[in-house]
ZADO-1210 file (C-alpha; in nm, 4 decimals, padded with zeros to 6 digits):
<atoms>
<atom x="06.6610" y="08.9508" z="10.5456" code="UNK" pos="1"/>
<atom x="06.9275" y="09.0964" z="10.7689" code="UNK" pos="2"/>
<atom x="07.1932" y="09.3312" z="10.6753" code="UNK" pos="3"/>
<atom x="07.5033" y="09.2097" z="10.5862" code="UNK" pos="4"/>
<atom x="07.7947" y="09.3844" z="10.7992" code="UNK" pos="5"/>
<atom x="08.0273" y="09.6297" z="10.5871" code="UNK" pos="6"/>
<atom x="08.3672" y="09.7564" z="10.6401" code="UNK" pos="7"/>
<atom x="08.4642" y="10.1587" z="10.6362" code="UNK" pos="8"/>
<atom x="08.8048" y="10.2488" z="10.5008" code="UNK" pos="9"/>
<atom x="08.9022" y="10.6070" z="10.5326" code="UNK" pos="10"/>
<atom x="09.2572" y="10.7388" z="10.4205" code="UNK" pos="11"/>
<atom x="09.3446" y="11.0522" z="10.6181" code="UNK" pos="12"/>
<atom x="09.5567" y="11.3122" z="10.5459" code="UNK" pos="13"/>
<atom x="09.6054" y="11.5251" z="10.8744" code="UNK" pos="14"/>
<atom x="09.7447" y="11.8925" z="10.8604" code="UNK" pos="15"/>
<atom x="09.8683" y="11.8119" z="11.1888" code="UNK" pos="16"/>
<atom x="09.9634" y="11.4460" z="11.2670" code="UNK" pos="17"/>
<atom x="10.0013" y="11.4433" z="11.6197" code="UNK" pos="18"/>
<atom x="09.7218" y="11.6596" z="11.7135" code="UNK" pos="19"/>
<atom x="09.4891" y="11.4354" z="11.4849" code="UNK" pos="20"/>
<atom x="09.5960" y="11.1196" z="11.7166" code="UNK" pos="21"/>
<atom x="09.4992" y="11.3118" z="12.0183" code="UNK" pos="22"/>
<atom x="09.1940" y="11.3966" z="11.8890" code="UNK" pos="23"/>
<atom x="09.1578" y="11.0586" z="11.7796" code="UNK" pos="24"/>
<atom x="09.2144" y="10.9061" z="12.0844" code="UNK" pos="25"/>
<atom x="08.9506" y="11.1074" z="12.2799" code="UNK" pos="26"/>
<atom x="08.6821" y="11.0314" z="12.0302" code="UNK" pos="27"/>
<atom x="08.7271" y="10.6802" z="11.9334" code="UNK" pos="28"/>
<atom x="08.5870" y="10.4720" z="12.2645" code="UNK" pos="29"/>
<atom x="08.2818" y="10.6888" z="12.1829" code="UNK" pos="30"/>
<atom x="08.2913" y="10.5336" z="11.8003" code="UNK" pos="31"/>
<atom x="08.3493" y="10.1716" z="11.9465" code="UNK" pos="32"/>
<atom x="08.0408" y="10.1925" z="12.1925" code="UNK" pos="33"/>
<atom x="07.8319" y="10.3058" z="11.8780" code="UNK" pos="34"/>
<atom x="07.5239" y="10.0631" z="11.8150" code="UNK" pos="35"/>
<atom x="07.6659" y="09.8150" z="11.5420" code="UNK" pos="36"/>
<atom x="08.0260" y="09.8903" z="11.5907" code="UNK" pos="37"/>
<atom x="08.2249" y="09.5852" z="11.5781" code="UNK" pos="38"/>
<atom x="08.5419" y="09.7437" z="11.5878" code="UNK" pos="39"/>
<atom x="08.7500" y="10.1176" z="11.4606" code="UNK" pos="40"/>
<atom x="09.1140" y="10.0621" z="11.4341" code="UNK" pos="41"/>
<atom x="09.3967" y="10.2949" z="11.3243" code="UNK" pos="42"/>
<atom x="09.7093" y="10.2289" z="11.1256" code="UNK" pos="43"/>
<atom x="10.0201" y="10.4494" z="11.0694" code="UNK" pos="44"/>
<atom x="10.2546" y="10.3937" z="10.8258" code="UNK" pos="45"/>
<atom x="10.6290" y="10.3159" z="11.0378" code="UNK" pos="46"/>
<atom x="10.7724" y="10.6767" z="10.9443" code="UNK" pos="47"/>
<atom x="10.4178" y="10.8453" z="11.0219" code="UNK" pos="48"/>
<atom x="10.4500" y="11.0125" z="10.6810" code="UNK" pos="49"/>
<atom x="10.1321" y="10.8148" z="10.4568" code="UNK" pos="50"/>
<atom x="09.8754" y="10.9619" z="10.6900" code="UNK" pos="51"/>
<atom x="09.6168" y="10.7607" z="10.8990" code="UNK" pos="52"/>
<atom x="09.4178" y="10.4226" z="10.7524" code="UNK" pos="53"/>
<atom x="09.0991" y="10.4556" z="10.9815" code="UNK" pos="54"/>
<atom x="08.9295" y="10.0880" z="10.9622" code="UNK" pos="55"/>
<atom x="08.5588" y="10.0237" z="11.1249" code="UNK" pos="56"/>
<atom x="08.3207" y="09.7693" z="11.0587" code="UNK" pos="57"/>
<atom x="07.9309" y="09.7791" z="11.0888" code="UNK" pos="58"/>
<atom x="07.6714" y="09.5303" z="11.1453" code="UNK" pos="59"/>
<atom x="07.4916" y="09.6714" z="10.9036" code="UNK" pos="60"/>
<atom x="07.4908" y="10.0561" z="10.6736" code="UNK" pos="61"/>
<atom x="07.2054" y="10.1412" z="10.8560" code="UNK" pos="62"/>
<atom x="07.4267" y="10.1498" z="11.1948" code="UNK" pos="63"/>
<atom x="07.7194" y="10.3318" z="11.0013" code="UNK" pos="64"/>
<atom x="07.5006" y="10.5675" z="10.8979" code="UNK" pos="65"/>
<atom x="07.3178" y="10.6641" z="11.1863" code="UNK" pos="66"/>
<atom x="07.6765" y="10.6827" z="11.3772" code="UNK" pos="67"/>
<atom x="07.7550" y="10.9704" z="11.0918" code="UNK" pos="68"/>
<atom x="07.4261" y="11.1421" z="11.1410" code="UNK" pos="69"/>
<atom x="07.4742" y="11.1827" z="11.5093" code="UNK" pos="70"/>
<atom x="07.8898" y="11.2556" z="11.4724" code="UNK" pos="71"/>
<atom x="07.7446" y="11.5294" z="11.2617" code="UNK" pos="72"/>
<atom x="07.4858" y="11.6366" z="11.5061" code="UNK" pos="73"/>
<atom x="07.7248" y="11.6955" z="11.7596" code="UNK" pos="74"/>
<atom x="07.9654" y="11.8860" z="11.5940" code="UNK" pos="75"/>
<atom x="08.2659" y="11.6448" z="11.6089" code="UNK" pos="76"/>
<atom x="08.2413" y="11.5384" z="11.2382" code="UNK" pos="77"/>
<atom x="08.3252" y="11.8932" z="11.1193" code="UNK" pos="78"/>
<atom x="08.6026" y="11.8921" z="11.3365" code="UNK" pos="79"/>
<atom x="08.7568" y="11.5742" z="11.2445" code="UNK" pos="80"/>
<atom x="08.7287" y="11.7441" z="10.8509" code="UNK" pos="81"/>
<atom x="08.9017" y="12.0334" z="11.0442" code="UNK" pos="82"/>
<atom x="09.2358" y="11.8515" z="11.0730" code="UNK" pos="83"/>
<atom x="09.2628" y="11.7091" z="10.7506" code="UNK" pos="84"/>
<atom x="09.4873" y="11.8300" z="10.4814" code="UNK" pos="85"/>
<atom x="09.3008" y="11.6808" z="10.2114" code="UNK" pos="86"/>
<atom x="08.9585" y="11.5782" z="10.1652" code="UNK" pos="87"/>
<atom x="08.9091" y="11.1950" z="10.3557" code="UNK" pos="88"/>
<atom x="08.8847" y="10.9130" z="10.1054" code="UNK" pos="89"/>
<atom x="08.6231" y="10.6822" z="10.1922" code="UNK" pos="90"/>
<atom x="08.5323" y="10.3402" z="10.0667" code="UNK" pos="91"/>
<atom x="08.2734" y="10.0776" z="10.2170" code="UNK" pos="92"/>
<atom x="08.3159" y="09.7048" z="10.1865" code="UNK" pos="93"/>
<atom x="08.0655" y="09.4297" z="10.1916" code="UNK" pos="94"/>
<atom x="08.2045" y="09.0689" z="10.2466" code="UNK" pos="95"/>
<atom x="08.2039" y="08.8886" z="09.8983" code="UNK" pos="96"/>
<atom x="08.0715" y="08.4882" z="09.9271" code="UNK" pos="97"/>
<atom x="08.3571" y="08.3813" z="09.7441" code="UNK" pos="98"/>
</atoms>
């Protein structure tokens, strides 16, 4: 039976909101060539001031979480906890048959 594609949210807090887009911005094409990436899209509230809505979908967990495993194995998920304020809040989604 194949996996059934989830959704990641992930409300950020940055300690510094411009220098989290930048950082952002250089390691998101990276996210969006990961193996079962469908998409990873951010969202800013109009003033700036609610923090960053991060939004990917999977194919399938098993693709999300190898994508975390090698983030952390490089380094770049400790950084990207580096520039948040407050700890990320995370939340996965599966697609309800209703």
């Amino acid at each position: 039976m194949p996996s059934k594609p989830i959704v990641v949210t992930l409300r950020l807090t940055p300690s510094d909101p411009k220098a989290f887009q930048s950082f952002l911005a250089e390691i998101l094409p990276d996210t969006r060539k990961a193996r079962g990436c469908r998409y990873a899209k951010t969202y800013v509230t109009k003033d700036g001031a609610e923090g960053v809505l991060l939004l990917q979908e999977w194919n399938s967990p098993e693709d999300q979480q190898a994508y975390m495993a090698w983030r952390e194995s490089t380094g770049v998920l400790q950084m990207f906890l580096g520039h948040l304020a407050t700890p990320a809040d995370v939340q996965i989604w599966q697609a309800d048959p209703a």
